[in-house]
PASE-198333 format. One record per residue (C-alpha): residue in three letters; residue number from 1; x, y, z. Coordinates in pm, 1 decimal. Layout:
N
- ALA/NUM/X/Y/Z
...
END
This chain:
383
- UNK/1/7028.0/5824.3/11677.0
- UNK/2/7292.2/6016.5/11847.1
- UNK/3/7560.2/6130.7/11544.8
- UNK/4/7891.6/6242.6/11681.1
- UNK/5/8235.7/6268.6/11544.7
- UNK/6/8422.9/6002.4/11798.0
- UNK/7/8309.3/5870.6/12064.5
- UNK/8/8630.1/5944.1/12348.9
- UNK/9/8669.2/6105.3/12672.9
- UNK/10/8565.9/6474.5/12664.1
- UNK/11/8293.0/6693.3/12808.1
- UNK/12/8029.5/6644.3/12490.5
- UNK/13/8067.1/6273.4/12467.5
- UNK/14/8042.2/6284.3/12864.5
- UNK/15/7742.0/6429.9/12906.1
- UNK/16/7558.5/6279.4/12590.9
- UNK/17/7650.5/5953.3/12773.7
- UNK/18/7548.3/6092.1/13094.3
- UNK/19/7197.3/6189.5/12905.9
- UNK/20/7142.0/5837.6/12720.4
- UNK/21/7193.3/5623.2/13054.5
- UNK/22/6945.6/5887.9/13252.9
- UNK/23/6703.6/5900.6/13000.3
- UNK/24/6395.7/5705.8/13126.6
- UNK/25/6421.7/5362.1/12913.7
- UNK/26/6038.6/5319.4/12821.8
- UNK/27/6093.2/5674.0/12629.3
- UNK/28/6310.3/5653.5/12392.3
- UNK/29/6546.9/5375.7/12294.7
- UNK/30/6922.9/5559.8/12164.7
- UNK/31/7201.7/5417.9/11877.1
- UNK/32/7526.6/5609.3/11878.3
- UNK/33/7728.5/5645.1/11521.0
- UNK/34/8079.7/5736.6/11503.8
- UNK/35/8184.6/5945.2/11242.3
- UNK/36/8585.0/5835.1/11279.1
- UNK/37/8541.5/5543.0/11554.3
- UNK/38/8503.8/5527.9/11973.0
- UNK/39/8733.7/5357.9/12190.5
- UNK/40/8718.6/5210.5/12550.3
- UNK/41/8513.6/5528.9/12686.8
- UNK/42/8212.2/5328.0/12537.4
- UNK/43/8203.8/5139.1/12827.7
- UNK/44/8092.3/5434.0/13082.0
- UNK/45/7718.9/5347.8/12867.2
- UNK/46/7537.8/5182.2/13132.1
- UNK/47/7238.2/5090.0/12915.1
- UNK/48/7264.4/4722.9/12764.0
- UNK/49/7031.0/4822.4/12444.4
- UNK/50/7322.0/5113.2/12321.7
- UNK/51/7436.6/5015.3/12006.3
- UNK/52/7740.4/5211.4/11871.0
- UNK/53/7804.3/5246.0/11511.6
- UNK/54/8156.6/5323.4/11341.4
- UNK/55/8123.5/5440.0/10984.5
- UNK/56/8509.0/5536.6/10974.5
- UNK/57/8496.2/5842.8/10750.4
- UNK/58/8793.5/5923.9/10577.7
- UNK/59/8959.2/6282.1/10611.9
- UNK/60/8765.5/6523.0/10384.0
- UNK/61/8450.1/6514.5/10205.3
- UNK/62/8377.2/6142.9/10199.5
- UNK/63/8102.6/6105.7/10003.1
- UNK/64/8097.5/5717.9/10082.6
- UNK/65/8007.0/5810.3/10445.8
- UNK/66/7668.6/6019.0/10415.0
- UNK/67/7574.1/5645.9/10155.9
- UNK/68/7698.6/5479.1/10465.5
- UNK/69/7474.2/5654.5/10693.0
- UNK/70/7179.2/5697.1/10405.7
- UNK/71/7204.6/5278.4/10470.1
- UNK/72/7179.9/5279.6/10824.9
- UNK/73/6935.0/5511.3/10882.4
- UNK/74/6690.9/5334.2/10657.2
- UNK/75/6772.0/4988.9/10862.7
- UNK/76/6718.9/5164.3/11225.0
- UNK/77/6439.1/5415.7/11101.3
- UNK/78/6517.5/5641.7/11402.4
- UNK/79/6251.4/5897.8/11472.4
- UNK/80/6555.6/6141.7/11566.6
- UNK/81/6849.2/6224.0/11370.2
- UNK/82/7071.9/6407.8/11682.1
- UNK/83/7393.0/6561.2/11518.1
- UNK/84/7664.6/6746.3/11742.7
- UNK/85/7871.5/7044.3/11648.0
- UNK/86/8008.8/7127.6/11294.8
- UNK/87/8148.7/6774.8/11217.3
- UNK/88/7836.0/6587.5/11216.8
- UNK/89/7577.4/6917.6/11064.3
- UNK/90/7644.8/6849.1/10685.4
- UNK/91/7418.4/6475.9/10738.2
- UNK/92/7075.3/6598.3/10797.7
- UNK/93/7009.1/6556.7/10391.1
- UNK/94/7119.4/6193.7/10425.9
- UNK/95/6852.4/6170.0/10723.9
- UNK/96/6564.6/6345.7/10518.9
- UNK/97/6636.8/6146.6/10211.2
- UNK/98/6616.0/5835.4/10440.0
- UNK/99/6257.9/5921.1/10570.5
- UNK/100/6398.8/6043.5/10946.6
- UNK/101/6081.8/6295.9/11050.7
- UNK/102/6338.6/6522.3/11291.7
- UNK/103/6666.5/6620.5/11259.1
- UNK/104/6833.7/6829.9/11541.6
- UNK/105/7204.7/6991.7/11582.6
- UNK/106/7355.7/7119.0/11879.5
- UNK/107/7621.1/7342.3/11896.1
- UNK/108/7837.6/7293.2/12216.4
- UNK/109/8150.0/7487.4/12121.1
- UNK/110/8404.9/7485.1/11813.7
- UNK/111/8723.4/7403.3/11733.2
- UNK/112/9056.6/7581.3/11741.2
- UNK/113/9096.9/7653.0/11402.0
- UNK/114/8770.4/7869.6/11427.1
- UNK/115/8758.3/7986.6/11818.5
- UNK/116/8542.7/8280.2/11720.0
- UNK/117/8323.5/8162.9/11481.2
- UNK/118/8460.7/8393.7/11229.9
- UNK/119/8526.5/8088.2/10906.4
- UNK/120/8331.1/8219.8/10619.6
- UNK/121/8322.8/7853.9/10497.2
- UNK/122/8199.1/7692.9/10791.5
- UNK/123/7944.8/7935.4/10859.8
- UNK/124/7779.6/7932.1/10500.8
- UNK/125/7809.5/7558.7/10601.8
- UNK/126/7575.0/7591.2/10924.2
- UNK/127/7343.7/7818.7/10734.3
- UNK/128/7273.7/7571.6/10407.6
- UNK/129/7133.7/7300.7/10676.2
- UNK/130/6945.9/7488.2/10858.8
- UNK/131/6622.7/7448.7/10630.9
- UNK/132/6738.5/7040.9/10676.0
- UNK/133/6700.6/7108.6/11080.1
- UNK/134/6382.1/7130.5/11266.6
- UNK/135/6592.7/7261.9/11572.6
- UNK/136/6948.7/7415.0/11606.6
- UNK/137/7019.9/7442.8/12013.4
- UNK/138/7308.5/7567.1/12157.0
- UNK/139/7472.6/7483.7/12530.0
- UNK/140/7527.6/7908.8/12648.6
- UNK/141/7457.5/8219.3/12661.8
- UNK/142/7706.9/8319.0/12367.1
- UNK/143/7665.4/8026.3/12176.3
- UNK/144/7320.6/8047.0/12155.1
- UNK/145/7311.5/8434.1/12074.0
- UNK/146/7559.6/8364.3/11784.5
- UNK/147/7374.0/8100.3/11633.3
- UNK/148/7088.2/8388.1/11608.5
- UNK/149/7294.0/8703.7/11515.3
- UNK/150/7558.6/8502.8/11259.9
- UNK/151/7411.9/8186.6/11133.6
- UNK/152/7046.5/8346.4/11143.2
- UNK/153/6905.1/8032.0/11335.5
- UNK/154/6524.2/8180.7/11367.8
- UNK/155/6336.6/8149.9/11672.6
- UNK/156/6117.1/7874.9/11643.5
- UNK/157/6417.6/7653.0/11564.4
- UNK/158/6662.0/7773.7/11870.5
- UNK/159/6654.4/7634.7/12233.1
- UNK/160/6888.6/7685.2/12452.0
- UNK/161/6986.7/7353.7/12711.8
- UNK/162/7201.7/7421.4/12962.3
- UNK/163/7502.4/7134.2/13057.2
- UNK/164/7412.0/6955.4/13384.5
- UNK/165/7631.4/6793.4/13629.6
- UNK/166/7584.4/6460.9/13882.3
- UNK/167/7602.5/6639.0/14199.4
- UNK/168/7613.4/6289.8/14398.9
- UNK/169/7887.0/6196.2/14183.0
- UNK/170/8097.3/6533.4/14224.2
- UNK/171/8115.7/6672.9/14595.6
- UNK/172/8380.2/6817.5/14831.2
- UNK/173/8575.6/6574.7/15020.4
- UNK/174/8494.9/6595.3/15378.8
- UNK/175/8665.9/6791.8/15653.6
- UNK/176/8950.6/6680.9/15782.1
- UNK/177/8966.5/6401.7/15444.7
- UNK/178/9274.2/6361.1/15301.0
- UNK/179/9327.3/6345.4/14912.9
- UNK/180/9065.2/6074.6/14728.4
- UNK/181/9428.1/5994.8/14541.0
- UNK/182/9770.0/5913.2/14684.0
- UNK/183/9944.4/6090.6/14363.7
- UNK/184/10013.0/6403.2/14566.5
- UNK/185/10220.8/6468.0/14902.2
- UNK/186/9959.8/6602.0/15191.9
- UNK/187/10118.8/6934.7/15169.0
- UNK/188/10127.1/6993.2/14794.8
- UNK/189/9886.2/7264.9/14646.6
- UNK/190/9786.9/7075.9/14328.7
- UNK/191/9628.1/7302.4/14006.8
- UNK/192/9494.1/7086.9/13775.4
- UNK/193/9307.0/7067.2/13440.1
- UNK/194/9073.7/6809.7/13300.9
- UNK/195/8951.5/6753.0/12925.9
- UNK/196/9036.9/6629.1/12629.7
- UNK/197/9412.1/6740.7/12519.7
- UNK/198/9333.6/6904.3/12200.2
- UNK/199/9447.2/7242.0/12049.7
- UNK/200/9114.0/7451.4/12173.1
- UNK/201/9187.8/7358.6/12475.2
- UNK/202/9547.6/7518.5/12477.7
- UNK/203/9728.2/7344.0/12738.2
- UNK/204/10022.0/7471.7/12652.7
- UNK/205/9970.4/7766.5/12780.9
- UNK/206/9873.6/7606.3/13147.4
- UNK/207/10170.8/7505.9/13143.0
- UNK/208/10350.1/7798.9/13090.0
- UNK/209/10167.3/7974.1/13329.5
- UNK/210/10263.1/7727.3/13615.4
- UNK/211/10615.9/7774.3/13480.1
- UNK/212/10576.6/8128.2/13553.0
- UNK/213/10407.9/8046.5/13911.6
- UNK/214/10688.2/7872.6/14003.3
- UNK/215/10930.0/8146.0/13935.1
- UNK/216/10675.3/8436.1/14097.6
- UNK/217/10705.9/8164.4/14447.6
- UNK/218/11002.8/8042.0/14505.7
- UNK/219/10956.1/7932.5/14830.7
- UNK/220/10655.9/7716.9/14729.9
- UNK/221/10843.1/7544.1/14422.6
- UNK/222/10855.6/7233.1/14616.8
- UNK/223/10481.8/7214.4/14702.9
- UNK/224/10344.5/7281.1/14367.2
- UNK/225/10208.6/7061.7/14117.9
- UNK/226/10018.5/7038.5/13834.1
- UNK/227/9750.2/6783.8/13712.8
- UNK/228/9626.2/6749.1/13363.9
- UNK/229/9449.6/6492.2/13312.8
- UNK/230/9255.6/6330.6/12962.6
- UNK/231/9420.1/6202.5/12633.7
- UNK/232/9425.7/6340.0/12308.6
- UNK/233/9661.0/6411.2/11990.1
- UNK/234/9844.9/6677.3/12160.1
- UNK/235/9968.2/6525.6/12479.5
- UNK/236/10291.9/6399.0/12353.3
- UNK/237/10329.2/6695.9/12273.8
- UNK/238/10274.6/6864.0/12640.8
- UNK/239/10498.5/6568.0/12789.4
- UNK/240/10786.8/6727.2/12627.4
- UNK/241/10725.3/7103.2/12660.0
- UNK/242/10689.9/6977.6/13060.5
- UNK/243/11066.6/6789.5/12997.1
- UNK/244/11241.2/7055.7/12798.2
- UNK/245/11149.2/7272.2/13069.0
- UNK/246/11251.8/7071.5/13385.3
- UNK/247/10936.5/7028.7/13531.0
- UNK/248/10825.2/6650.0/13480.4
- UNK/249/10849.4/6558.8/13807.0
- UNK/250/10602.3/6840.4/13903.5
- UNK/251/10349.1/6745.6/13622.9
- UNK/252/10141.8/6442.5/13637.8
- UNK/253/10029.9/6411.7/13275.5
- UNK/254/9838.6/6041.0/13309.2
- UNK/255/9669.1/6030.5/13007.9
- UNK/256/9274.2/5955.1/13005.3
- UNK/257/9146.0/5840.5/13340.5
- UNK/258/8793.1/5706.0/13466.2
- UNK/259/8844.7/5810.7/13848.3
- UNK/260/8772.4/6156.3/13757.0
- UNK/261/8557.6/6258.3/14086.0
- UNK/262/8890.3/6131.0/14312.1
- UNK/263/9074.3/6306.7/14072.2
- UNK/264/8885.2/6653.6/14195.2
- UNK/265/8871.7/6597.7/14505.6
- UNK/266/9265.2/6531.9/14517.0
- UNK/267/9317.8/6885.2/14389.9
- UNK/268/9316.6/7271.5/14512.7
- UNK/269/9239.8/7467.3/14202.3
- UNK/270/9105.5/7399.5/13884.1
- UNK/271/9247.3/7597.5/13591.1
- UNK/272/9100.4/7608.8/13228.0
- UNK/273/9309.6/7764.4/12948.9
- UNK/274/9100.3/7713.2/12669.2
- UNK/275/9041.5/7955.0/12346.6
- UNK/276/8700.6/7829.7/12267.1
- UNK/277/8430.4/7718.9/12463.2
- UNK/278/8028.0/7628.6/12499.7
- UNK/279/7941.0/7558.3/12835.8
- UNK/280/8229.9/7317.9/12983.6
- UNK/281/8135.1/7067.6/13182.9
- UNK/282/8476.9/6995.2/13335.5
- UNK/283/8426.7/7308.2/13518.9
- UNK/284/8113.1/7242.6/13636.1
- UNK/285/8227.4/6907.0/13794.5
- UNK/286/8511.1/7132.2/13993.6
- UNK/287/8256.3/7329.0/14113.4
- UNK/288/8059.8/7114.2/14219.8
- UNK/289/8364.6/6928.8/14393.6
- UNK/290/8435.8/7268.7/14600.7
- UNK/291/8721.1/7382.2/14331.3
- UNK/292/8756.0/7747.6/14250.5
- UNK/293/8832.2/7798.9/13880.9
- UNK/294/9094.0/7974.0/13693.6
- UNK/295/8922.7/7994.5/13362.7
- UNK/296/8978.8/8242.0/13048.5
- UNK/297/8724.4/8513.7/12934.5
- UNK/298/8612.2/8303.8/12629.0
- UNK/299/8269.4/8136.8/12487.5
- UNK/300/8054.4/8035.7/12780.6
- UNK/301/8310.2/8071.5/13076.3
- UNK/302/8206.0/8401.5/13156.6
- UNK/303/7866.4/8234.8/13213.1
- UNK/304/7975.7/7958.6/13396.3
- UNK/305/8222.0/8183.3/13613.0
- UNK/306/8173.2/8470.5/13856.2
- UNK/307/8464.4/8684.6/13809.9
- UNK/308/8597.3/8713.2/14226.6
- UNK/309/8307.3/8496.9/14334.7
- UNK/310/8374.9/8137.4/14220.0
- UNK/311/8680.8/8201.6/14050.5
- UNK/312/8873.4/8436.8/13805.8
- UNK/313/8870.9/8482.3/13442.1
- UNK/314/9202.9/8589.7/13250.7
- UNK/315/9236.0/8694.1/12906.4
- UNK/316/9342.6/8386.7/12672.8
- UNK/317/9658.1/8236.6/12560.9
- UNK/318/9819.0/8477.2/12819.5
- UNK/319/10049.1/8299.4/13046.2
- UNK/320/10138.3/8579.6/13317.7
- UNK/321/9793.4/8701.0/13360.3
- UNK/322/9700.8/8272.0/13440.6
- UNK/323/9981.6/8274.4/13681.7
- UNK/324/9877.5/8575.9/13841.4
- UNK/325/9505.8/8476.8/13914.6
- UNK/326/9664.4/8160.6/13999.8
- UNK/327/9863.4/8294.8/14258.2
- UNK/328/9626.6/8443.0/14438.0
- UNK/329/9470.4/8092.5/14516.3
- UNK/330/9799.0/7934.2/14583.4
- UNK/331/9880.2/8161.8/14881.2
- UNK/332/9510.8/8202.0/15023.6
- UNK/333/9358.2/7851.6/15155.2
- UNK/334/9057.0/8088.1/15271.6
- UNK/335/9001.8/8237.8/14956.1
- UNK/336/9028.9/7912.5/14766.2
- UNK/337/8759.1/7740.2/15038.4
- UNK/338/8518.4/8039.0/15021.9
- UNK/339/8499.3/8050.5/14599.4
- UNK/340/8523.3/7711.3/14590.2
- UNK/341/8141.4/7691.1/14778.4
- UNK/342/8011.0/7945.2/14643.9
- UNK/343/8081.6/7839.7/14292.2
- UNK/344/7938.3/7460.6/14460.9
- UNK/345/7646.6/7650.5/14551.0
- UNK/346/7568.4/7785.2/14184.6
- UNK/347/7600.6/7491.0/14030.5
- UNK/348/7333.7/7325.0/14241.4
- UNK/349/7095.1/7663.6/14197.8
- UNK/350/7147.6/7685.6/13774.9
- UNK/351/7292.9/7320.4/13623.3
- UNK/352/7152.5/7066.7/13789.3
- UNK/353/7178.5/6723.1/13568.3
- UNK/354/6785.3/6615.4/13649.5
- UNK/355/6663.6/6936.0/13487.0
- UNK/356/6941.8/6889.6/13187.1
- UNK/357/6802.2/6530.6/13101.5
- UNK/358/6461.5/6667.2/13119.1
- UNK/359/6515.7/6939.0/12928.9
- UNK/360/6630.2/6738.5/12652.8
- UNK/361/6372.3/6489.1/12682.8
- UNK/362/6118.4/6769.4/12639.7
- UNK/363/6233.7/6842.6/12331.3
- UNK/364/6240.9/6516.4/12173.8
- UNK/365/5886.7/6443.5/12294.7
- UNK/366/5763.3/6794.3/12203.9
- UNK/367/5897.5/6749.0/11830.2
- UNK/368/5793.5/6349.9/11829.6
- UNK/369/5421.0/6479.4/11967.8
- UNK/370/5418.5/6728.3/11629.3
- UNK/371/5621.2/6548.2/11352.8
- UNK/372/5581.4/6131.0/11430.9
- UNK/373/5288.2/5889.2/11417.6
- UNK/374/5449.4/5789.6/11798.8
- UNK/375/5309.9/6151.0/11920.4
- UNK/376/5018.1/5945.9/12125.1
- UNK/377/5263.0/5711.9/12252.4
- UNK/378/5500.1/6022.4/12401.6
- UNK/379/5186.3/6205.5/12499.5
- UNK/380/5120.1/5861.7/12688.7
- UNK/381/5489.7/5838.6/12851.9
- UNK/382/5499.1/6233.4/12956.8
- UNK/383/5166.7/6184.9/13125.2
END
């Protein structure tokens, strides 16, 4: 049982999908529950035996919804109890009262309010169920080092899994290929952004950077546009900070989209102004599409991007230094072509999405062998 807090286009939910539908089918059998709800992204399952769950918490503690869960856990008797992030930790006691054998939490990034992991509150939070968890994994480098040094995850309980991306699903467009999308004029240099429009991601401050691009080049204010594409509560929002300052017509804001791949290989650059970050997948899929990426120095993005080799990190929430490293793209094809494959290269060498689903698999198996009565039947399916 997969335990998320919605179910709606962004990287997480992605890649858990991505990981479900992948997942050989005579291994494990998955249910998804929804904290708050899922909408139409449910659909991107491919797997007709997915059954999704809405328990429709209400906004704070909610007792009600760990009794709701309690209920459903003891109808599905799921062998696994998989929680993501902070907003879905506090249920492991509702899964050991219910008589699930393994409980696991991942941590694949946090949320604005708390880019640096710094919430007294939350922490003591993530160190109370940790004695509920039999493993605590994180999706980087820094995440998984902070779950060690602040939340005192021991060894035996950390792993660290790496995001993976479909590299037959996200490639280059061929030489001499125009744009997979007719949205932008053959000549336009199109940045663009892709993810879930949410205050960690700060897209705000995209686009105020390509407001300051456009006043650094002048003479390329016709050509340049800027794509950012997903849904979310703050997109209103970035619709009218893209009105009030003149620039709609050289912002395509679409709201959540399912051509995603065309979507990359219609663009030049890939920019990501986020404050807080595991290991994003959106820029993985750039990469892999031949993008460089404009990314800030925060979470796993450092990880994820070579600094002058695949792309550029900038500090965050700083406007004119995005612009800058953006400009540098904007007037060098070369340059964009050259970090653009080598950044495709990397992610073929280090996140390859057959190694990701096997990773996880591993662990489920390697906790089922030591914890469930089904340990001969997983020794039997590995084998």
């Amino acid at each position: 049982m997969h335990l998320i807090y919605r179910l709606d286009f962004g990287g997480l939910e992605n890649l858990m999908v991505e990981r479900i539908n992948r997942m050989p089918a005579q291994a494990y059998r998955h249910a998804i529950v929804c904290l708050t709800g899922y909408t139409d992204f449910s659909k991107k399952i491919s797997r007709p035996d997915v059954q999704i769950y809405s328990l429709d918490k209400q906004p704070g503690l909610s007792l009600g919804t760990h009794a709701a869960l309690w209920k459903l856990l003891r109808r599905l008797k799921p062998a696994i109890l998989h929680s993501y992030n902070l907003s879905a930790i506090e249920y492991a006691p509702a899964a050991i009262l219910a008589g699930v054998p393994i409980r696991i939490n991942g941590a694949h990034g946090r949320d604005h309010d708390d880019p640096h992991g710094t919430n007294r509150k939350h922490n003591a939070l993530r160190r109370a169920m940790l004695p509920f968890y039999d493993c605590c994994y994180a999706n980087s480098a820094s995440m998984f080092d902070w779950n060690r040094d602040v939340i005192g995850v021991p060894d035996h309980k950390s792993r660290m899994l790496p995001n993976g991306i479909d590299s037959d699903k996200f490639h280059p467009r061929a030489a001499g290929q125009g744009r997979a999308l007719d949205v932008f004029a053959p000549d336009a240099i199109v940045i663009g952004a892709v993810g879930r429009i949410q205050d960690v991601k700060d897209h705000a401050t995209l686009v105020a950077a390509f407001i300051v691009l456009r006043e650094r080049l002048p003479q390329l204010r016709a050509q340049l546009r800027l794509a950012i594409v997903g849904d979310g509560p703050l997109l209103a929002k970035l619709r009218a900070q893209a009105a009030a300052a003149g620039i709609e017509d050289a912002v395509w804001l679409p709201g959540s989209r399912t051509d995603v791949a065309d979507i990359l290989r219609s663009i030049d650059i890939f920019a990501m102004s986020s404050i807080a970050e595991g290991t994003p997948g959106s820029a993985l899929e750039a990469m892999c599409t031949g993008l460089p990426v404009v990314g800030t120095r925060v979470g796993g993005l450092p990880e994820v991007i070579e600094d002058g080799v695949t792309g550029a990190l900038v500090p965050a929430s700083d406007p004119q230094a995005m612009a800058a490293a953006l400009e540098r793209y904007v007037l060098d094809a070369a340059l964009r072509a050259a970090h653009g494959e080598a950044g495709r290269m990397r992610v073929h060498r280090k996140y390859n999405m057959a190694a990701m689903v096997a990773a996880y698999q591993s662990l489920y198996d390697s906790l089922c062998e030591r914890k469930t009565k089904f340990r001969n039947q997983v020794k039997s399916c590995v084998e």
